[in-house]
N, C-alpha and C positions, 0 to 999 in steps of 0.2 A: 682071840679078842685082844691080847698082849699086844702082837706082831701087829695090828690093826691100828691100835693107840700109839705104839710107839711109831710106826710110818705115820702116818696123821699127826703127829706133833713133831716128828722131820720135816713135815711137806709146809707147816706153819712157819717153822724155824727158817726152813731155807725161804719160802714165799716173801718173809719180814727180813730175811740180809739181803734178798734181790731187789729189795724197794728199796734199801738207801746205798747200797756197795754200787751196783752195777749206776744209778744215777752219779754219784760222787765219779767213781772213777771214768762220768764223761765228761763233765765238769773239769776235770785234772786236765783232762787228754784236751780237753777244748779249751782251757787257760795255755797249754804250750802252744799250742796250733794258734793261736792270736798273738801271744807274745811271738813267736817265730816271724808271724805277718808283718807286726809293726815295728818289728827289727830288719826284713828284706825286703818287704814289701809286697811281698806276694806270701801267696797260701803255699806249702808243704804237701803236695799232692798226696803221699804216704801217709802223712799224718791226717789229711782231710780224711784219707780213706778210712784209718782208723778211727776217726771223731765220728764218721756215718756208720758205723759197724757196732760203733757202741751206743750210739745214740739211738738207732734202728731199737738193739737188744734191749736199751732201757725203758722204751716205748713197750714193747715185748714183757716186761716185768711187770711192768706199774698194771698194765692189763690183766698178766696174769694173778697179781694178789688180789685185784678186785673181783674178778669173777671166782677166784677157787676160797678168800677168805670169807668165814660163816656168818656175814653181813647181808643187808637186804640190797638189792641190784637191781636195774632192771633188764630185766626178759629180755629184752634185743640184745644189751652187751653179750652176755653170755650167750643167745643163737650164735649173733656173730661171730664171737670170738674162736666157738669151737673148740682149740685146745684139743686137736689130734688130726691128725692125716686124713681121714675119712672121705676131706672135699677140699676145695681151696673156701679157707675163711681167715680170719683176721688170725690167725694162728700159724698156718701154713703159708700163710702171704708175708708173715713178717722175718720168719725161718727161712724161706727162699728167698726175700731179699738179704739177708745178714747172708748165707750160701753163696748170693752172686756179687757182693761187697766183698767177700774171701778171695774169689776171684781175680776182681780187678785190683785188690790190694797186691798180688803175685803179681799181675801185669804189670805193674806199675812203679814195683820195689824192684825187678827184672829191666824195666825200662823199653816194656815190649808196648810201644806204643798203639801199636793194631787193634791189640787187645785189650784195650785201657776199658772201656765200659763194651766190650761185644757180649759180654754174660747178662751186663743188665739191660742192654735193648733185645735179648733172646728169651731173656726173663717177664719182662715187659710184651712181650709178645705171646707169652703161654697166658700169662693175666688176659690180655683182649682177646683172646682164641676162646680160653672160659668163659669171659664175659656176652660172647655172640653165641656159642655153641652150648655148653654147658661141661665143654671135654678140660680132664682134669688130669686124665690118668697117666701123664709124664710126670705130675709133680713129685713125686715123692722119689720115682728116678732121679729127677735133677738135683733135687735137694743131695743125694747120697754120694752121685758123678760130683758135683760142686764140692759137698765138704769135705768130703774124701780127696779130691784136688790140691784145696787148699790146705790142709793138715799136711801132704805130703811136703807141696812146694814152702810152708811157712818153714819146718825141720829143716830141705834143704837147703832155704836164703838163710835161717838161723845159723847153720855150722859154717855153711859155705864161707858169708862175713863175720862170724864170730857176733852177732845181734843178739843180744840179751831181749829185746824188745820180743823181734819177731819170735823167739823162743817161747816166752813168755805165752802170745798170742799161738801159739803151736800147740801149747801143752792146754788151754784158755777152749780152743776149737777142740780137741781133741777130748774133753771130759765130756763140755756143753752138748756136742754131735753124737757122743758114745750115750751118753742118757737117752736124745731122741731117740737112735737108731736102736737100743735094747730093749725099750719103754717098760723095763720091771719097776716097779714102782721102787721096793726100795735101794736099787741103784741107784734110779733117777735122784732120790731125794739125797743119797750122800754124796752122788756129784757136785749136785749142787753149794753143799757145806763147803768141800773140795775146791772147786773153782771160785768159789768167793774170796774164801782163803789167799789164793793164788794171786787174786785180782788186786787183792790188799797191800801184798805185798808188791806185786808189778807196779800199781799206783804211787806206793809209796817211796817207791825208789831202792826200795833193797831184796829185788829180784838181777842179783848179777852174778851168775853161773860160770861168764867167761870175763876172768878180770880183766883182760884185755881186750877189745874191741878192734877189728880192724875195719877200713872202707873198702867198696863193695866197687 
């Protein structure tokens, strides 16, 4: 009953720092991405990518506190939502898009232009395959292929260029992904503590591991 109460008021704690941390730090990330704009005049491919990876997850949050906090809802949010793998619902659909934004953020920090959005029109194609058929059963492959991809590749562009960013978003993928892929609860929940943390500090500007940076 202990271990019960105190997961349950992890799951509160972390549900209430993912409803204002993970929104702020896209707000940060999308105040650079505009200042950047209205200084070259164009968008920051990398940084778009990162403004839609956080902005995807923060949509992901606000969602998840209203359906899991002990508030009155209604009935379709929480059908829809889901909140686990079992099918594609507004839960699995928003984890395989932040999965195939992983992607193209490698693509596109590599400068592998081929590959700049082929994950999300492949993604985009499992979604209308479910949609006509009812077939689901790649997702949760795709989901583990994609973040497992991107975790590696964000480590290797992190050392390769000395990127505190991409670092940051390496270790960011690597807790957020370890929680789904373990689903023990109270993992899940001190991931969560965990990556908030992390996020606060990457936000804030004093996430820098390698004091000197170099260009890639």
């Amino acid at each position: 009953m202990v271990d019960e109460a105190f997961t349950t008021t992890l799951a509160h704690l972390g549900y209430s720092m993912n409803l204002f941390i993970i929104p702020i730090t896209t707000l940060l990330v999308g105040i650079k991405l505009f200042r950047e704009k209205k200084a070259s005049g164009k968008f920051n491919i990398v940084r778009s990518t990162i403004f839609s990876i956080f902005f995807t997850f923060s949509i992901l949050v606000i969602l998840e506190f209203l359906v899991n906090v002990p508030v009155e809802k209604p009935t379709i949010l929480v059908e829809w939502f889901g909140g686990l793998f079992e099918s594609l619902n507004l839960y699995s659909f928003l984890i395989g898009v932040i999965s195939s934004l992983g992607i193209t953020l490698i693509a596109v920090a590599n400068r592998w232009e081929s590959f700049y959005f082929t994950s999300l029109f492949f993604y985009g194609g499992m979604v209308i395959l479910f949609l006509f058929t009812g077939f689901d059963d790649l997702l949760m492959i795709y989901v583990y292929i994609t973040g497992g991809a991107s975790i590696i590749f964000l480590y290797l562009t992190a050392f390769r260029v000395r990127d505190n960013g991409a670092l940051a978003l390496a270790i960011f993928f690597t807790i957020a992904f370890g929680s789904v892929a373990i689903d023990i609860a109270l993992v899940t929940r001190i991931s969560v503590l965990v990556y908030d943390v992390i996020l606060i500090i990457y936000s804030t500007g004093f996430f820098k591991p390698f004091k000197v940076e170099v260009a890639s």
